[in-house]
C-alpha positions in Angstrom: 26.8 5.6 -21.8 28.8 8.4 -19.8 27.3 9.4 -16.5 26.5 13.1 -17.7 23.7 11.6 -20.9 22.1 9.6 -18.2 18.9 11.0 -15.8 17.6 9.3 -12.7 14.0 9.9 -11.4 10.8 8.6 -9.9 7.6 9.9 -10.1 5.6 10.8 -7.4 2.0 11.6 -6.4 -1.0 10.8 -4.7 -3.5 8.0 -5.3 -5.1 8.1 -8.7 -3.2 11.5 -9.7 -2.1 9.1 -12.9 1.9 8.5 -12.7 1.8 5.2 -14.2 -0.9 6.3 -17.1 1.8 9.5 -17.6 4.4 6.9 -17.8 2.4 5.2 -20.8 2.4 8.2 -22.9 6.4 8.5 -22.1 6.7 5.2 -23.4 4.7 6.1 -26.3 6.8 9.3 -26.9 10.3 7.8 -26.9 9.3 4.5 -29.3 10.0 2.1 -26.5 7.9 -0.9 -27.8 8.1 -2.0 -31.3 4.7 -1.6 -33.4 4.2 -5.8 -32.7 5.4 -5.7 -29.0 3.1 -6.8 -26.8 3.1 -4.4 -24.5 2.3 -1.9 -27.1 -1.5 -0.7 -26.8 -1.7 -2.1 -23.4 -2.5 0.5 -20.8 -0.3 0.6 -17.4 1.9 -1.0 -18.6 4.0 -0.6 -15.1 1.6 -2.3 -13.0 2.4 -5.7 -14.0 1.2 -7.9 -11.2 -2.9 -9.3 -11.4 -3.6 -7.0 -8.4 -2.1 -4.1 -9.3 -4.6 -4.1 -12.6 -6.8 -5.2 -10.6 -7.6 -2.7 -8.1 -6.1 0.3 -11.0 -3.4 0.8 -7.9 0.6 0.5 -8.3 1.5 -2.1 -4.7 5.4 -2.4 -6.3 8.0 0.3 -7.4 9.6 -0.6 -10.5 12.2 0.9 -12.6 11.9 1.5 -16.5 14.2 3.4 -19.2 13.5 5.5 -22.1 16.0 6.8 -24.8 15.6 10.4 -26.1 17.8 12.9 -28.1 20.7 10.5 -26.5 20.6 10.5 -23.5 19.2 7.8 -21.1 16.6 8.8 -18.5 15.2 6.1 -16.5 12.3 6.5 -14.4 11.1 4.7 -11.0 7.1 4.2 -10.5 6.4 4.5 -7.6 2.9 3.7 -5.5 0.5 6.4 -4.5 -1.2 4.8 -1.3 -0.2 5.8 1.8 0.5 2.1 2.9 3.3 1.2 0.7 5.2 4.8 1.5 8.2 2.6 2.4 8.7 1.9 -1.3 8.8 5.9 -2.0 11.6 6.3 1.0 13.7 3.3 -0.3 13.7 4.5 -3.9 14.1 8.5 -3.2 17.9 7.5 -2.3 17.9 6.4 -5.5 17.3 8.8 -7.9 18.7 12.6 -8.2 15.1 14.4 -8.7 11.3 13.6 -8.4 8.5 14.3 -11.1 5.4 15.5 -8.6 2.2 14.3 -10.4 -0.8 16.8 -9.1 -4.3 16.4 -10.7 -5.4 19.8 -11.6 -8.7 19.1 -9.9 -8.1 18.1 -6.6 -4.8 19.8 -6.3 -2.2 18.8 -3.5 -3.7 15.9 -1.6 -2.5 13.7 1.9 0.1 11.6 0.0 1.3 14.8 -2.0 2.5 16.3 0.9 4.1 13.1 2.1 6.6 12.4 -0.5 7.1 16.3 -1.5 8.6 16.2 2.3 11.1 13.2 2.0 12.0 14.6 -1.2 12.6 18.0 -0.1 14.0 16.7 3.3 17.2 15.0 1.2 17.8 18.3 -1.1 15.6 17.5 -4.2 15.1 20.0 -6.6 11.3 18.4 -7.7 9.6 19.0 -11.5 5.9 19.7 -11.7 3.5 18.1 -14.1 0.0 19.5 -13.5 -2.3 16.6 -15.2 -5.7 16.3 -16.6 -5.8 19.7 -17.4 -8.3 18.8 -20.2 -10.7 17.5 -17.6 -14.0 19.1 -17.3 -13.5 21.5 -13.8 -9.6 21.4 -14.0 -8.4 24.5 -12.6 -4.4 24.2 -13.1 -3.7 27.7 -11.9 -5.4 27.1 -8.7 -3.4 23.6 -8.5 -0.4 25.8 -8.7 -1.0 28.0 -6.7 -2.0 25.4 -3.8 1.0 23.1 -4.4 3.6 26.5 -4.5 2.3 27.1 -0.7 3.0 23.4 -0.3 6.6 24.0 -1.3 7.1 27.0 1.4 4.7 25.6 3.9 7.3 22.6 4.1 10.5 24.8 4.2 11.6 24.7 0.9 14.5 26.5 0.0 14.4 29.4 -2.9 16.0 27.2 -5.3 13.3 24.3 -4.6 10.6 26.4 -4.6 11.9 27.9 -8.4 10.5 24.7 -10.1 9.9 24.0 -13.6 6.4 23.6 -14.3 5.0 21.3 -17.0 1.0 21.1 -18.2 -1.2 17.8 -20.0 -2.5 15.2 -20.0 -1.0 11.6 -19.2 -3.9 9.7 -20.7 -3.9 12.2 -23.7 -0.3 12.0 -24.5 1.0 15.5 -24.5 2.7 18.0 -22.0 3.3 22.0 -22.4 5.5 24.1 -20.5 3.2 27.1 -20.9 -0.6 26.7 -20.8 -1.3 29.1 -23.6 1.0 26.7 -26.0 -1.9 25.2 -28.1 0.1 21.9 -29.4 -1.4 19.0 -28.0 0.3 15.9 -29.5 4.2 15.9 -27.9 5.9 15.3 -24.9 8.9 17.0 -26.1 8.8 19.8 -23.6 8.5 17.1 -20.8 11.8 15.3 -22.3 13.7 18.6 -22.5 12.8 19.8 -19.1 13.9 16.5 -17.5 17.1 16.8 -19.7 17.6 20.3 -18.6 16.4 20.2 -14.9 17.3 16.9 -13.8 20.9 17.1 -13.0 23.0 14.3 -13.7 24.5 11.6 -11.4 26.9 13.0 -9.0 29.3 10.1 -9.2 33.3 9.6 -9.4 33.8 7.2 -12.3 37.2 6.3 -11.6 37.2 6.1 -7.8 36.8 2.2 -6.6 33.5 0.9 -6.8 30.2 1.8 -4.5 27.0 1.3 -4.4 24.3 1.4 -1.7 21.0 -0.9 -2.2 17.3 0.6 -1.9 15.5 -2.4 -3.7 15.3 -5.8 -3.1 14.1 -8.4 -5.6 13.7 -12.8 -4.7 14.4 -15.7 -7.6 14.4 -19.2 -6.0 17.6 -20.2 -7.9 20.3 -17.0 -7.1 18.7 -15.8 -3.6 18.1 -12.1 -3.1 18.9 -9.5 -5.6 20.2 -6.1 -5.0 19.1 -2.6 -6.5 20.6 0.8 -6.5 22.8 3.2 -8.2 26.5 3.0 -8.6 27.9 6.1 -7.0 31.5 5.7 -8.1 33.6 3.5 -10.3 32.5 0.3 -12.3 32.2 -3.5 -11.7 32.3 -6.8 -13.7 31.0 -9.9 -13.4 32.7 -12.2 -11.4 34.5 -9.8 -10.0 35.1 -9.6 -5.8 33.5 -6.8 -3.8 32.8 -6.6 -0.1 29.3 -6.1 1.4 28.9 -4.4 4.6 25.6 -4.0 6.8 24.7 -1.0 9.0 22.0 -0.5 11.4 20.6 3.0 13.6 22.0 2.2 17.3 18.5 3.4 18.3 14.9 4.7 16.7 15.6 8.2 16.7 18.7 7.8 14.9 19.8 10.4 17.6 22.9 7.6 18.6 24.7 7.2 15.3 24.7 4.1 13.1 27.2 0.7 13.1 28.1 -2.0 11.6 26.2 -5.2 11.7 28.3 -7.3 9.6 30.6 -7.6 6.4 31.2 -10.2 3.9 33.5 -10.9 0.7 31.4 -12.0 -2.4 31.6 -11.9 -6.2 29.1 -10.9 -8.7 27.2 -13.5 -10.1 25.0 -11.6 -12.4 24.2 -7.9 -13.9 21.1 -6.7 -14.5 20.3 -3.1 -15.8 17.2 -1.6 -17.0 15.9 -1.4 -20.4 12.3 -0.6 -21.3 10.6 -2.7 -18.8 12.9 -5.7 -19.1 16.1 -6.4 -17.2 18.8 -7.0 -19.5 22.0 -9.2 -18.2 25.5 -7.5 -18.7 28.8 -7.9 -18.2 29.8 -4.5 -17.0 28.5 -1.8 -15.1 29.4 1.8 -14.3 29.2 4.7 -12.2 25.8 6.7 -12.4 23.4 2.9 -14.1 20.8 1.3 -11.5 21.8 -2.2 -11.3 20.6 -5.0 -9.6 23.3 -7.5 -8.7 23.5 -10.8 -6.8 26.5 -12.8 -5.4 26.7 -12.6 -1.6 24.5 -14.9 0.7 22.6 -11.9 2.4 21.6 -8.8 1.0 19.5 -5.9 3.3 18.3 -2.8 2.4 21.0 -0.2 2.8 24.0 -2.4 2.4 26.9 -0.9 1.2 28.8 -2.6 -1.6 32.4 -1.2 -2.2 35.9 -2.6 -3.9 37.5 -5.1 -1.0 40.0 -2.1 -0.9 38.1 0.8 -0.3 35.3 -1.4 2.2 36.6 0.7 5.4 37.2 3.6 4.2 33.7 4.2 2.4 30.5 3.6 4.1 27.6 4.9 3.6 24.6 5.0 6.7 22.0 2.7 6.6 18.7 4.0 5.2 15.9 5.3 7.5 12.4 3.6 6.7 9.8 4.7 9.0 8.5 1.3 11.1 5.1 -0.3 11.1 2.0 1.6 12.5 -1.1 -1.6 12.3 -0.9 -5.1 13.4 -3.0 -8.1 13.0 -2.6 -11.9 13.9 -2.4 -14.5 11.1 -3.4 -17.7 12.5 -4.1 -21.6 11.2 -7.4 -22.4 10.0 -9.3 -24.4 13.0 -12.6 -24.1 11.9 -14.5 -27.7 10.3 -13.5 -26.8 6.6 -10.2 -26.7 6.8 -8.3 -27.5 4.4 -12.3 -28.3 1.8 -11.2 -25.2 -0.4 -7.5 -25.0 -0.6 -4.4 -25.9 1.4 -4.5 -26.1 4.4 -1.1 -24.8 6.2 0.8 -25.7 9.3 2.1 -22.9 11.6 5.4 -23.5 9.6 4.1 -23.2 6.8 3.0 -19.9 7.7 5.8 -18.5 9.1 7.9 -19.5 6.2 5.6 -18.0 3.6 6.0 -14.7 5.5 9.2 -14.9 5.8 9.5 -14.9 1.9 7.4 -12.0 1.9 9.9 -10.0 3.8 12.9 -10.7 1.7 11.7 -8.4 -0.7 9.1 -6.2 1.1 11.3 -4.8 4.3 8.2 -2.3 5.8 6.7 -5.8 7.1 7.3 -6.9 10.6 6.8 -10.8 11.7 6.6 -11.7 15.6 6.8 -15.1 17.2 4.9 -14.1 20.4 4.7 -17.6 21.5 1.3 -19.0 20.3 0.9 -22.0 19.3 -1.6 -21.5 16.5 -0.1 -18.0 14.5 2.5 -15.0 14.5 2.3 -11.5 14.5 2.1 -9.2 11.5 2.4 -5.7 11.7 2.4 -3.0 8.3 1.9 -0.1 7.3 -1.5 0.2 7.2 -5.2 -2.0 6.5 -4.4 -2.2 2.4 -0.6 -3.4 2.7 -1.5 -6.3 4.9 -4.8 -6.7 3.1 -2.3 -7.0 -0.3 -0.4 -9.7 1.4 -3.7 -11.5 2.8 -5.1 -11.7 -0.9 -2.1 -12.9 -2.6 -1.5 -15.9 -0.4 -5.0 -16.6 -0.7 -4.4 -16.3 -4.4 -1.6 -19.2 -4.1 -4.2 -21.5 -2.6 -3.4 -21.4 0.6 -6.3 -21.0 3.8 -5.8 -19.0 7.0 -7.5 -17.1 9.7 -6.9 -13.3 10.6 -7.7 -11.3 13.7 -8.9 -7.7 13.2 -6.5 -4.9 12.4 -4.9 -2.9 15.8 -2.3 0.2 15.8 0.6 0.0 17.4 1.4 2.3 20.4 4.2 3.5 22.0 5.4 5.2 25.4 7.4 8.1 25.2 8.4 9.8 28.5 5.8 7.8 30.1 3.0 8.9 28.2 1.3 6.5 25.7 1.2 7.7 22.1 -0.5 6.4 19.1 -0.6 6.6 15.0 -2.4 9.6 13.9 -3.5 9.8 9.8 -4.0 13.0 8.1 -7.3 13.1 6.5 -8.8 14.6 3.7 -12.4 14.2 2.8 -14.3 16.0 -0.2 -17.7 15.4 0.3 -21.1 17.2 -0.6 -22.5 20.1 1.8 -25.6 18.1 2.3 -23.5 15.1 3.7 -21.1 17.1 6.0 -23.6 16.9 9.0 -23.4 13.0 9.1 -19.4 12.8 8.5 -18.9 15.5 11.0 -20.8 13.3 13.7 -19.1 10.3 13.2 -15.3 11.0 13.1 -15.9 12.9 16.4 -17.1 9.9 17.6 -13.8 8.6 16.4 -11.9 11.4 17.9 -11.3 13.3 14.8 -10.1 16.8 15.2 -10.9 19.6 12.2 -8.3 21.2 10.7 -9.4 22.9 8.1 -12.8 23.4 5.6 -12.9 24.7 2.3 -15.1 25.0 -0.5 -14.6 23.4 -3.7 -17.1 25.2 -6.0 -20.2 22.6 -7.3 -21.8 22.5 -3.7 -18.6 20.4 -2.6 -16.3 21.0 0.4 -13.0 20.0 1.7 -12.7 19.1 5.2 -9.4 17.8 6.7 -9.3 16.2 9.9 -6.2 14.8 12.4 -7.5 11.4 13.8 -5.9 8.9 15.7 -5.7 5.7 12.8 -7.5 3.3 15.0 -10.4 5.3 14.6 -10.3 5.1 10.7 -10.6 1.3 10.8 -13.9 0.3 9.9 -15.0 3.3 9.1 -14.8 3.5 4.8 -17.4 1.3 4.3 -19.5 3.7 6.6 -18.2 6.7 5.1 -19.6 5.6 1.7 -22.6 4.2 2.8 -23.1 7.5 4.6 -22.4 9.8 1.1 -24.2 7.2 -0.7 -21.1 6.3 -2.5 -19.8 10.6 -3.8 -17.8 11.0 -1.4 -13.7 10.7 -1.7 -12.0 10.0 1.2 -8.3 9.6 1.4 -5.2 9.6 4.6 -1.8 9.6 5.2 0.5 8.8 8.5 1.1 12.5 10.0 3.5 10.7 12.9 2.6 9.6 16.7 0.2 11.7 19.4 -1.1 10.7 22.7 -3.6 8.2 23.1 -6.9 9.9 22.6 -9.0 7.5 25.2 -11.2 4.8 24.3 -13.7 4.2 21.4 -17.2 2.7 20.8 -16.9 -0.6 18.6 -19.3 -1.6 15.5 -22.2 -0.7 17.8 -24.2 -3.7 16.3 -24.0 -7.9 17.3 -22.9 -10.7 15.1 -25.8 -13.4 14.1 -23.8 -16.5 15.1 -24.8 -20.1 14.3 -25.5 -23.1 16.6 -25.3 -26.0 13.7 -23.5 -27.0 10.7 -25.0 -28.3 7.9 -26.7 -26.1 5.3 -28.4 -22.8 5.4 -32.2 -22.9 4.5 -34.6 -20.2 3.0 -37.2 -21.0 5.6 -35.0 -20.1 8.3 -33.4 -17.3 6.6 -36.9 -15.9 5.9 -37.3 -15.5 10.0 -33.7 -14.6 10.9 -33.0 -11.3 8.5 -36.0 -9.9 10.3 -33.1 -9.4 13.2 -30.4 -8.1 11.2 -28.6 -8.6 7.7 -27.4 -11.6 6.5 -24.4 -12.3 4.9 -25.4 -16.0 3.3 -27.6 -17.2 1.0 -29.7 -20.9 1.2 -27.8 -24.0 0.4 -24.6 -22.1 1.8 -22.9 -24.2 4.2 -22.6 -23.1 7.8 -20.8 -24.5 11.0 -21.1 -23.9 14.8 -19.6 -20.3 15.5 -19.6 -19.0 12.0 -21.3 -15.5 11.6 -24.0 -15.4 9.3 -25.0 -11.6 9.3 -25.2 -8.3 11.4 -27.7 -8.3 14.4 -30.0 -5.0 14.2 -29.5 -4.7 17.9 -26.2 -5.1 20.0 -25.4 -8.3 21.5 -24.8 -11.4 19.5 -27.6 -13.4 19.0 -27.4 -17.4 18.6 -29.0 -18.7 15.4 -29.7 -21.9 13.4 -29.3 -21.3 9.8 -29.8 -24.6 8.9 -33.2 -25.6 10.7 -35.6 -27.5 7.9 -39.3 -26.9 7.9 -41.5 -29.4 9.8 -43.1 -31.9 7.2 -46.5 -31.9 7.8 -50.2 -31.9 6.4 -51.1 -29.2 8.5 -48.4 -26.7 6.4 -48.9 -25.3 2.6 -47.4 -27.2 -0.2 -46.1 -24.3 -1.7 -44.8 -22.3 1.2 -40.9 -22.7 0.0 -42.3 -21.1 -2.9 -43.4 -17.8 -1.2 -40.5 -17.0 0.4 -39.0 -14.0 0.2 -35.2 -12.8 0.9 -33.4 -10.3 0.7 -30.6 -10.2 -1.2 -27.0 -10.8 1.3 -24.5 -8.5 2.1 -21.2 -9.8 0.8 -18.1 -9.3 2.6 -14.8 -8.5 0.5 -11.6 -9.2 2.7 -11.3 -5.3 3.1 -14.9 -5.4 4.3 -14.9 -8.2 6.2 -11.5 -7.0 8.2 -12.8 -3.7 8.6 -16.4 -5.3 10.5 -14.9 -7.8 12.5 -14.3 -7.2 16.6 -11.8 -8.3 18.5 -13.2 -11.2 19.6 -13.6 -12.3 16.2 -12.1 -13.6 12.9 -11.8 -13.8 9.2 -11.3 -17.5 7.7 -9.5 -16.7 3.9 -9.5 -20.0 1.7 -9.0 -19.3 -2.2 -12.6 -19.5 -2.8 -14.4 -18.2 0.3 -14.2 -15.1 2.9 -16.2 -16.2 6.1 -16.5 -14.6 9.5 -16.2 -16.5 12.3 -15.6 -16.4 16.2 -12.0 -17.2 17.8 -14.1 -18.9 19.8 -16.3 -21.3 18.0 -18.4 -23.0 21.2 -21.4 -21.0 22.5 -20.5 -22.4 26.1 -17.0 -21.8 25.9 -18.0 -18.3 24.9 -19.7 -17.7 27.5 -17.3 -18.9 30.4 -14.5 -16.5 28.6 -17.1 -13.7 28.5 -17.8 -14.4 32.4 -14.4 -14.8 33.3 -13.7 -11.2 31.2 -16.4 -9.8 33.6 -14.7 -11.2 36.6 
């Protein structure tokens, strides 16, 4: 297909705004799946892997293609969460414009903001799609109105800020370019606006061959794969090209860019979009997104180019903002190792996560010399949370410390990660939010009132102090309350904070829990087990009402003898457990603490599992 019938986009928005649902109903629209495909019927489609359905969030970007009125648009989902923003960056160099998804009930939100910037930043010319206007309380003209200021308050030029504006529904199935239109079965006018306002690849189709990868993909019989667009010229399979790496001489990008290395390979396969399949080729050309293999290496931001036109055309390595949280991912010490899945050596370890970073290049791994784990540092709790579940998922067993931010110095002063955070809670629950995120250092910005006794409240707060505090935040709004952040950049360390506030109940014994003792121990706290669970020495069975941790043993038996009531098992009354999730448990733990992940069980245990030994590091602390 010539460059000029073919359209390159991604669509962007915050969490839950509904891009991959809107992508459904474009799939629907163009006939993309036969009546007897099996994708047909199935909702979110895009979100393809067992999390992403799970959890209703897209973790991956992935590329798709529709055909309309003959041309060839294809369209890059990409996630919503703040934590997998390095996906958005990669894939915006990509693409030629942006379709910003805003729910026209919440209006602009955190993430909104974020990717409108990049976007903007690299002289995008976005499209607006309001959705869920046929939700009960949708105000699109206020949505409008909110996400226009958006567009100045960023710096958009005149010719940004004159964007075409689209109305539906992406669940429904239909789109409008004016409000009043009252046909509600089509997404014509979304197809013809991204026809119209999406301007076509700026490419040279007879100049030698370029291309520049944002994506990487992993298949354990050709190596790493490469994805991008083809800025000029074509290629063929088996045909010779040269690869050449770049890299920022510094952070700030302030000191230019060189070249890391260069290498002479041939294509080995062709991939391009179709649908949601890749479908092999023999040919490529100037404007397609590809993916390609061949050389031995590929990074993000290589440049490929004809072995003729290597030196003369490079393009400068792509900037992807670093890692902000950090955690330790240790072998499993504790007694059960290796009882509920496998149980891996420290090279094991390092070699799984160094698969994980072939494809996902936001990840950090550090070998700080320990002899039992490495380093991991993200983008936030839920990226690295993603990563913990889905090695647990492959049956493999581990320990993890608790999440920390990463600092930095600049000028001499220590700076830290500071989140952007929005909060839409009721006015009777303000009070109680108010008090604790200025415990956690949390600075108002702004409050505004939502209409339906609900407010707005955003705050700046240092992204240490969010950790741990979700669980709390719903418990405090009794589960109404919508809480959502993104990274706003690096401030100076805001001084210390209180911990969990609360003690661990930590056991002295192994063997099984009992309901006897049970009955006595959730007097002191709550309990995270219930009887016949099995316990060991240094394992945390619940939260002490009080601080301090208090020794325990879960697993003492009743005294047999005829002095006690035959039926006293029988009377015994619990309470039912709290049951840490990995995003719970991660959140709770201190620092002096841990969370052992097998494929069947989450447990929380000390890094330290002797009381005595305990203690002589607690004194020695002191000391």
């Amino acid at each position: 297909m010539q460059s000029d019938k073919i359209r390159n986009l991604a669509i962007v928005a915050h969490i839950d705004h509904g891009k991959t649902t809107l992508i459904d109903s474009i799939f629907k629209a163009a006939r993309a799946f036969g009546e007897h495909s099996r994708e047909h019927g199935v909702e979110r489609v895009m979100d393809s892997g067992a999390l992403e359905r799970e959890r209703g969030i897209t973790i991956r970007s992935k590329p798709c293609a529709v055909e309309w009125g003959g041309y060839l648009i294809n369209i890059i989902d990409t996630p919503g969460h703040a934590d997998f923003s390095g996906e958005v960056e990669r894939v915006l160099s990509t693409v030629d414009s942006v379709i910003l998804v805003v729910d026209a009930n919440e209006g602009p939100m955190p993430q909104t903001r974020y990717v409108l910037k990049h976007a903007l930043s690299i002289g995008m010319r976005p499209l607006l799609f309001i959705n869920k206007v046929d939700r009960a309380g949708a105000d699109p003209r206020s949505a409008l109105n909110a996400t226009f200021d958006l567009f100045f308050e960023l710096g958009a030029s005149d010719a940004q800020a004159d964007f075409p504006v689209l109305y539906g529904s992406g669940l429904a199935g239909w789109a409008v370019s004016d409000l009043s239109d009252p046909r509600r079965d089509s997404m014509d006018d979304l197809f013809s606006t991204i026809i119209e306002h999406v301007p076509a690849p700026l490419v040279k189709p007879d100049a030698p061959f370029l291309m520049q990868v944002s994506t990487l993909a992993w298949n354990e019989y050709v190596g790493r794969i490469g994805c991008g667009k083809i800025l000029q010229g074509s290629i063929k399979k088996g045909a010779p090209f040269t690869r050449t790496s770049t890299r920022w001489r510094s952070p700030t990008h302030e000191d230019g860019w060189e070249v890391t290395a260069t290498e002479t390979a041939r294509v080995a396969q062709l991939w391009v979009t179709r649908g949601l399949e890749r479908v092999e080729v023999d040919e490529v050309f100037a404007g397609d997104i590809v993916w390609l293999t061949g050389p031995s290496e590929i990074e993000i931001g290589d440049t490929f180019s004809a072995p003729e036109a290597a030196e003369a055309v490079l393009l400068p390595p792509l900037a992807i903002e670093e890692p902000t949280v950090s955690m330790f991912f240790l072998v499993n010490s504790g007694p059960f190792a290796g009882q509920e899945g496998q149980a891996v050596t420290l090279r094991q370890l390092k070699a799984r996560l160094e698969r994980e970073m072939r494809v996902n290049v936001s990840l950090r791994m550090e070998d700080l010399g320990r002899p039992d784990g490495v380093k991991v540092s993200g983008r936030g709790e839920l990226q690295l949370g993603i990563l913990i579940e889905e090695m647990r998922r492959e049956g493999m067993e581990f320990c993890v410390s608790k999440p920390e931010v990463i600092t930095e110095t600049v000028n001499g002063q220590l700076t830290e990660p500071y989140e952007m955070l929005t909060i839409d809670v009721g006015d009777e629950f303000q009070g109680v939010v108010f008090e604790k995120l200025s415990r956690r250092r949390g600075k108002v910005k702004s409050v505004s009132n939502q209409g339906r006794g609900v407010s707005r409240i955003e705050f700046e707060i240092p992204m240490r102090g969010l950790i741990g505090y979700r669980g709390e935040f719903l418990t405090d709004t009794r589960g109404l309350g919508i809480m959502s952040s993104c990274f706003a950049g690096y401030g100076p360390w805001a001084g210390e904070m209180s911990g969990r506030g609360r003690g661990a109940l930590v056991s002295l014994d192994t063997g099984e829990a009992t309901a006897y003792q049970l009955e006595n121990l959730q007097d002191r706290g709550v309990l995270f087990i219930s009887p016949l669970e099995r316990v060991y020495a240094g394992m945390i069975v619940g939260e002490s009402a009080r601080p301090g941790d208090i020794p325990c043993n879960p697993t003492k038996k009743k005294q047999q003898t005829n002095h006690r009531s035959a039926t006293k098992e029988l009377t015994t009354k619990l309470d039912v457990p709290r049951r840490m999730s990995l995003e719970k448990a991660m959140e709770w733990i201190e620092d002096d603490e841990l969370v052992e992940v097998t494929p069947q069980s989450v447990r929380l245990r000390k890094a330290v599992l002797d009381e005595r030994e305990r203690r002589k590091a607690a004194r020695k602390a002191e000391s």
